[in-house]
N, C-alpha and C positions, 0 to 999 in steps of 0.2 A: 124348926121342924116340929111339926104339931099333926093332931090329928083331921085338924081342918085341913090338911093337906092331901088327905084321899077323897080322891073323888066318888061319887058315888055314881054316874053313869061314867063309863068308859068311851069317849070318842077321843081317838086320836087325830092330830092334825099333821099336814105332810112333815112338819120337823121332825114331830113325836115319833113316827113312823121310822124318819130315816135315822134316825140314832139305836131304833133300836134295829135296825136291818143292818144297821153297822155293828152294832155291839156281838149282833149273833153272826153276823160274816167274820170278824176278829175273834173274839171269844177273848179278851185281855184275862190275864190272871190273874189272879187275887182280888180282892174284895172291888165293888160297887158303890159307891156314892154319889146319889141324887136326893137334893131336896126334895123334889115331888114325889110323895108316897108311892106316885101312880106306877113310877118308874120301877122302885123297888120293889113294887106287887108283881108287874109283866114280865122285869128282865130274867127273870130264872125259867120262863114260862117261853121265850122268843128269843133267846141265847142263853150259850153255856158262862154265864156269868152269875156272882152269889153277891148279894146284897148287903153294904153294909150295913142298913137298916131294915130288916127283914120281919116276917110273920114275930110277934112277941111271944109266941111261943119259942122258938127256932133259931131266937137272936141273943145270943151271951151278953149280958151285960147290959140289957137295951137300954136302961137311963144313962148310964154313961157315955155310950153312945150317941145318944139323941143328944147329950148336953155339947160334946166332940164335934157331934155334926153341926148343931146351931152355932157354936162359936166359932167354925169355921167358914159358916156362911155369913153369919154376922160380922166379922173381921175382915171381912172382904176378901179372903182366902188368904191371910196372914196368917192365921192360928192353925196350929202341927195337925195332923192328922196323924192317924198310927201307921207304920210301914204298910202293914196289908193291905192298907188299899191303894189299888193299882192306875186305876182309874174313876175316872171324877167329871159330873156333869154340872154345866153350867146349863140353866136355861134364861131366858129371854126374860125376865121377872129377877134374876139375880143379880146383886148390885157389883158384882166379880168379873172386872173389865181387865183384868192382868193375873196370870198365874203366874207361881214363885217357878225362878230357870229349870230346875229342876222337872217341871212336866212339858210334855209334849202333846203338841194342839194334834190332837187328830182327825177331826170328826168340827166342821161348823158349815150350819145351814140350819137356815129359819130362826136363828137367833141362839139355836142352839150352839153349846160348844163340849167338846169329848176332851181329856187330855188323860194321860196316862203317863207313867215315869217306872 
C-alpha cells in the first residue's frame, strides 16, 4: 500500500463498478479494506461504507495502518487484521487466492472478490 496506488484519472472498469454497486447495495459494517487507494477514496462517496485506509487527515493511526494493511496483503491474507474490519477486497493484481474460514466470499466478478466476516 503506497501512494502509487492512487490514481490520478478515475476510470472505472465493469468489475470496479460492480463492487462498489454492491458495497453501497449491502452497506457491511465496520471498516473497509482495499489495497487500491482508488477504492478507499470512492467507497464513502458510492456506499455507506468508512475506510480502513482513508483521507490522512481523517484516518487514526495511518502508519500503522498502512503497515496492517501491507502485511496483510503481503502474506497473502495470513497476517491479522484488526476486528473492525468487516469487510475486505481482493482485486485481480492481488496474490490472495484463499481467505482464512472465517470470511465470507460475497461479491466475485472481474477478478474482483468481496468477503466480509
Amino acid at each position: 500500500i503506497e501512494k502509487s496506488n492512487y490514481r490520478e484519472n478515475i476510470t472505472l472498469n465493469a468489475g470496479e463498478r460492480g463492487v462498489l454497486q454492491w458495497l453501497g447495495k449491502h452497506s457491511p459494517s465496520g471498516l473497509f479494506l482495499a489495497r487500491d487507494g482508488m477504492f478507499s477514496y470512492l467507497s464513502p462517496a458510492y456506499a455507506n461504507v468508512t475506510p480502513y485506509l482513508g483521507h490522512a487527515i481523517f484516518t487514526p493511526n495511518l502508519n500503522g495502518r498502512l503497515d496492517t494493511a501491507s502485511a496483510f496483503y503481503s502474506s497473502r491474507g495470513t497476517a491479522a487484521i484488526p476486528s473492525e474490519v468487516r469487510c475486505v477486497l481482493i482485486s485481480p493484481s492481488d496474490s490472495i487466492r484463499v481467505m482464512p474460514p472465517n470470511w465470507t466470499l460475497q461479491y466475485a466478478r472481474g477478478g474482483y472478490r468481496l468477503y466480509s466476516r
